[in-house]
N, C-alpha and C positions, 0 to 999 in steps of 0.2 A: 333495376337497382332500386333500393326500399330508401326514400330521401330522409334526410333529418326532420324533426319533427320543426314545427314554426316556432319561432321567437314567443314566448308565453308573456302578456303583458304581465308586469309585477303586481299592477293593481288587482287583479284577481285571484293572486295567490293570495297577498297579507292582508293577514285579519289584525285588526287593531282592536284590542280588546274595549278598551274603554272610548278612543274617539267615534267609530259609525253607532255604538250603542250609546254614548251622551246623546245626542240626537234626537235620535231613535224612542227612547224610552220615555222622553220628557214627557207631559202631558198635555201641554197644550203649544202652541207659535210663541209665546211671552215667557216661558221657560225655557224650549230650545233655543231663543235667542238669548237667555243669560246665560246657557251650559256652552254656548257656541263665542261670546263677551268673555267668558273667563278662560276659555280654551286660548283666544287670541291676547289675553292678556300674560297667561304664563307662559305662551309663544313668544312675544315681543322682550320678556323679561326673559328670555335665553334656554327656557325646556326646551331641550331639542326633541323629546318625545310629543311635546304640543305641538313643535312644526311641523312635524310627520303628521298627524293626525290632522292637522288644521290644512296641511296641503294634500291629504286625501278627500275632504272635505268639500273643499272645492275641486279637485278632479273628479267627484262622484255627482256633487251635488245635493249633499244629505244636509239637506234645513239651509242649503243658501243656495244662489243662481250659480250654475257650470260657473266656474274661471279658469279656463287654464294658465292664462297670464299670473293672476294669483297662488294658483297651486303650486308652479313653479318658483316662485318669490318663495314660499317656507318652504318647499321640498331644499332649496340652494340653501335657506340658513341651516337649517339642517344637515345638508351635506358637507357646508362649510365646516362643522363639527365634528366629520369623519364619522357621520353616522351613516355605516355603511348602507343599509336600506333605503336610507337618501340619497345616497349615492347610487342606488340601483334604479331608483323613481327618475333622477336626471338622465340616464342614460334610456331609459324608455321614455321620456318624452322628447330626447331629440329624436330616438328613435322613429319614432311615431310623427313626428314633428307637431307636436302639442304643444303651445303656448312659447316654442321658440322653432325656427325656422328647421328641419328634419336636416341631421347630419350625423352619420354613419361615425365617421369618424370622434365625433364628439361623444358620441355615443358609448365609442370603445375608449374614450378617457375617464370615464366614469364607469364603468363596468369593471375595468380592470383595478380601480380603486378600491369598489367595492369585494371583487374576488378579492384582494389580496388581505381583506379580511375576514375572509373565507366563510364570506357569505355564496351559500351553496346554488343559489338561482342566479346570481350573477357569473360563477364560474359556468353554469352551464352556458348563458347566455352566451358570452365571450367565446366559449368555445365552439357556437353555432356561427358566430361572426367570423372566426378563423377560418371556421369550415367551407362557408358560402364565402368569403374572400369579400363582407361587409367592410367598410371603415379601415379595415386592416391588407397585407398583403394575403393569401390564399396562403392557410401550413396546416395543412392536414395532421403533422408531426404536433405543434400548440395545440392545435382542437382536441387531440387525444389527450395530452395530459390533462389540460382545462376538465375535459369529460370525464378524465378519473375522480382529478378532483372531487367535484359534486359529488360522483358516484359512491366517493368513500365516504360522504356525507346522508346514503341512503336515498337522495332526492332521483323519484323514479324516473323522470324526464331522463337525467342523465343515465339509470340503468339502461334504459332503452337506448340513449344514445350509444353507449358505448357497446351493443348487442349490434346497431346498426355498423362500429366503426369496424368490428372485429367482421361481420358476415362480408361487407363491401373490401375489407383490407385498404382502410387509408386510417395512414395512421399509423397500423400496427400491422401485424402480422396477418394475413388472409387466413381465418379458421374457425369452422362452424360450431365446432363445440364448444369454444367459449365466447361464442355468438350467442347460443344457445344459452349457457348458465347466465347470463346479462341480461337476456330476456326475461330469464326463469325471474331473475330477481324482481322483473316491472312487475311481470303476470301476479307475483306473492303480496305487490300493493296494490291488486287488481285496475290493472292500467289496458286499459283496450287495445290501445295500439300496439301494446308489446305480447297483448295473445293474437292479434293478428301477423305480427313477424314473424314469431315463434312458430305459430300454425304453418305458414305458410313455408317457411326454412324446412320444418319436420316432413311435407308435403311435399317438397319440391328437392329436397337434398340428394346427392347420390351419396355422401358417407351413411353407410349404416350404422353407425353409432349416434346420429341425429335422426336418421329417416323414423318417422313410424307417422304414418297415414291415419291411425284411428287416434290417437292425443291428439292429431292434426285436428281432426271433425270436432273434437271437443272442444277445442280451445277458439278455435274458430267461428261455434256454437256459442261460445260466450261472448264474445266480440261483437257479432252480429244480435246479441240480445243489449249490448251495452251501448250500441251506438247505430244511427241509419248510415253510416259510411258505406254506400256499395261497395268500395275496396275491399270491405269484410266478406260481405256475398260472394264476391268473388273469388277469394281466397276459400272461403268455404267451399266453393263449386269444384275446385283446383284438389281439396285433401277429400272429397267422394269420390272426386276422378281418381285421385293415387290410390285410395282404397278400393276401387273394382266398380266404383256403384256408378257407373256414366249414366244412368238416366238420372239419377240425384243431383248430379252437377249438372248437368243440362236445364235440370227446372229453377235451380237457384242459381247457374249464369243469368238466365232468362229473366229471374228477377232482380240479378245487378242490372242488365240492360236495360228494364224497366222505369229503372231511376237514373240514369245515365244511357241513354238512347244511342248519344253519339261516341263513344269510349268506343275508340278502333280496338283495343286492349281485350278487353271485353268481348267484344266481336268474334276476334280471332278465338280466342279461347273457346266459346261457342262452339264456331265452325271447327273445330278440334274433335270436343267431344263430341258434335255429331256425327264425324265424319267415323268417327270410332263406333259409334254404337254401330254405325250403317254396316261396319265393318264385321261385327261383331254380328249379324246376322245373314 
């Protein structure tokens, strides 16, 4: 079964246009501290766009010491203001248990503040916390809407989620081909992970109207150029085995195992194709 993908920290999706580059660009320590003084000044006078940036600031570290104590004091005035990406920073720091004591549940009262203003990484969030039964009770039925949500907001995490919820059937209905179109959607923001499902679904399906073994190689092939995840190797070794070519996948199981020695997964699969090729001669 293909897991959901991890909780994506929010700090590395948002870009703050103007707070990491005030910083950033100054010219010397004696100007980044007055860009960094006037940033904390139309903070404390009520920008809520200054709190954000001034409690990224300190969660990064850009021209002051780490705080996360700090980070969180204007991520909160911020959020106090219903700005919902403050509200999506609070919920990843209890997340995380950053600057306040880690809880799940706190976690999912801020996430869900923030989806319900339909901020697109929060809905996915939430609905990975629904999925895994984080903070909240287990409903696979909320994860799926929460994953549409996002999904009709184009953010490719949740294409991908939702290609995982349709291939697994929790959720919705068990069915590969719109398992399939879900993926398609990751793979067209060229997302790795979702040409490795994809791959792997085309590779491994018995509907013929998904199978095809040589897209599998493709797609597979690009995953394995996009990322060292042996899971990709693997998957690649799986769609030259569907395509006929078992010494192929044998040499590229060989090199998932090579990075992953101990992966029973891996193993077996190996002992699969060799046991085929043996056969086959």
């Amino acid at each position: 079964m293909i897991k959901f993908p991890a909780i994506v920290l929010a700090a590395a999706l948002l870009v703050l246009a103007s707070g990491r580059a005030l910083a950033q660009s100054s010219p010397d320590e004696s100007a980044r501290l007055q860009a960094i003084g006037d940033l904390r000044q139309q903070a404390l006078a009520g920008d809520v766009n200054a709190q954000l940036q001034l409690g990224v600031i300190y969660l990064t570290g850009d021209g002051v010491a780490k705080d996360d104590a700090q980070a969180i004091i204007w991520f909160r005035k911020a959020a106090d203001q219903t700005n919902p990406v403050a509200e999506r920073y609070m919920a990843e720091m209890y997340f995380k248990g950053r600057g306040v004591p880690a809880d799940n549940m706190e976690a999912v009262k801020w996430l869900r503040m923030s989806a319900e203003q339909d901020d697109a990484q929060s809905e996915y969030n939430l609905a990975v916390m629904y999925s895994q039964g984080l903070g909240v009770t287990k409903n696979l039925k909320l994860a799926a809407e929460w994953m549409q949500k996002a999904a009709d907001q184009n953010l490719a995490a949740a294409l991908l989620g939702m290609g995982v919820l349709y291939e697994n059937g929790q959720g919705v209905p068990l069915d590969p081909i719109i398992a399939a179109k879900w993926y398609q959607k990751a793979v067209d923001q060229d997302n790795a992970q979702a040409m490795n499902n994809l791959a792997l679904l085309m590779a491994t399906s018995k509907n013929t109207a998904v199978r095809d073994p040589e897209q599998a190689i493709v797609l597979a092939t690009k995953a394995v150029a996009a990322s060292s995840n042996p899971d990709y190797l693997d998957t690649l070794a799986a769609a030259y085995f569907a395509n006929g070519q078992t010494d192929r996948a044998i040499d590229i199981e060989q090199k998932a195992l090579a990075k992953a020695p101990d992966n029973e997964d891996y193993q077996k699969a190996l002992q699969n194709y060799l046991g085929a090729a043996h056969g086959n001669h």
